[in-house]
Structures are given as structure tokens and as C-alpha cells.
C-alpha positions in Angstrom: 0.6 -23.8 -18.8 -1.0 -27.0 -17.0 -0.6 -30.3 -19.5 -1.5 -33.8 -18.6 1.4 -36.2 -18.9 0.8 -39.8 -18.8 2.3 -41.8 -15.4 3.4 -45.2 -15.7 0.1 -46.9 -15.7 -1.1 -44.7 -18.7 -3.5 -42.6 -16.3 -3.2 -38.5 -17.1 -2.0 -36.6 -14.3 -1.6 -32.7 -14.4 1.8 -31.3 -13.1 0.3 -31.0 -9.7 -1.0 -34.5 -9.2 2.4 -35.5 -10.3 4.7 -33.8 -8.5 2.1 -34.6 -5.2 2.7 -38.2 -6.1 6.0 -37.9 -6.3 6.0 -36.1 -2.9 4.6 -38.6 -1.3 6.6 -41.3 -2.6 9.9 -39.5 -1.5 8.2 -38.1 1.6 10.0 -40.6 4.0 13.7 -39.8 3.0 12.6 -36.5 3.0 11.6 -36.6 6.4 14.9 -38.4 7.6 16.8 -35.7 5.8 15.5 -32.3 6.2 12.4 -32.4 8.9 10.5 -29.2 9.1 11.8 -27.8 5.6 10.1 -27.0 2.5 10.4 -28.8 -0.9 9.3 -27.2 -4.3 8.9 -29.9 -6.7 8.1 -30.0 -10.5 6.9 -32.9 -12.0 8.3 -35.1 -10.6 11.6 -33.6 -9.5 12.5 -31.9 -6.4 13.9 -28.4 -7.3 14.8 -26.3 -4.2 14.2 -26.5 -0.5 14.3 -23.5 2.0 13.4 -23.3 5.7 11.0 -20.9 5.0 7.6 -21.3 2.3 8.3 -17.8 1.4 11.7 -17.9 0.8 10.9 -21.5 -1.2 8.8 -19.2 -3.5 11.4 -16.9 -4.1 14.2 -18.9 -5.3 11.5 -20.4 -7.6 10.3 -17.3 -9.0 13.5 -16.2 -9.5 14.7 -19.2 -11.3 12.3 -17.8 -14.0 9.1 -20.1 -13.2 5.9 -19.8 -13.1 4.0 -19.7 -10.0 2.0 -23.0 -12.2 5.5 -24.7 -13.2 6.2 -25.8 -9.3 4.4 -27.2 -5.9 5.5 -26.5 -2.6 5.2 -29.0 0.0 6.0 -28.8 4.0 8.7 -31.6 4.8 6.1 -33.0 8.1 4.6 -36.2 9.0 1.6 -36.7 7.2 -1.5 -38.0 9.1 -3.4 -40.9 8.2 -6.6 -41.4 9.4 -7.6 -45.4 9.7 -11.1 -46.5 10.9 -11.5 -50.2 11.7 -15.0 -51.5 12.0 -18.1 -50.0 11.7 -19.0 -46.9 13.1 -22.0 -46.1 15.5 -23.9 -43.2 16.0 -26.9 -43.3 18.6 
């Protein structure tokens, strides 16, 4: 069952949103730590990491959750995409 929870600025975020946010936020020691693996987080928790996504969704499902109750995420640089300037088309 998806439920909003409230983050610290009062906005509602669904699980997802916050567990993606959190995600993000730890992304960089992630990185550092365990390159190339897989993170299941929920909320805004990490629960489990595995070298492999479907052995990630394993352990999760058989901790008893939900496929809705976590998020999997690939531990990988994220791209950011920066345009400075306008841009010109002919």
C-alpha cells in the first residue's frame, strides 16, 4: 500500500519519491563504496544490496515485502545533462 508521508519541508512524497530522494542524496558514498552494485531502499533506508537486480529482488521478496514496500536502484554515475546558453536551430 502506497501512502504519502510528509518530508521535511512538509511536501507529500509517496514511498518511491522518497526512497529516490534518498538515493540520490546517499548516491555518492554509495558510489565510493560499492560501484556497480544494486541498492533496494525503502523510504528512506537502504535495505539490501546484491551484485545482481535479480538477486536484489529476491532477498527482498523473501524478507516478506512487497514488490510496492522497496525501490531498486543501480549503484552508477548518474548523468547530468547541463545546457549553457541559448540553443539554435537553423
Amino acid at each position: 500500500m502506497n501512502q504519502a508521508v510528509s518530508d521535511a519541508t512538509g511536501r507529500s512524497q509517496v514511498p518511491a519519491e522518497q526512497s529516490l530522494r534518498a538515493f540520490e542524496r546517499d548516491l555518492p558514498v554509495l558510489f565510493q563504496q560499492r560501484p556497480g552494485e544494486w541498492v533496494a531502499y525503502r523510504g528512506e533506508q537502504p535495505i539490501a544490496f546484491a551484485a545482481a537486480k535479480h538477486q536484489l529482488y529476491q532477498q527482498c521478496l523473501d524478507r516478506g515485502l512487497a514488490r510496492d514496500q522497496f525501490v531498486v536502484f543501480c549503484i552508477e554515475a548518474q548523468e547530468t545533462e547541463i545546457t549553457l546558453g541559448p540553443v539554435v536551430l537553423d
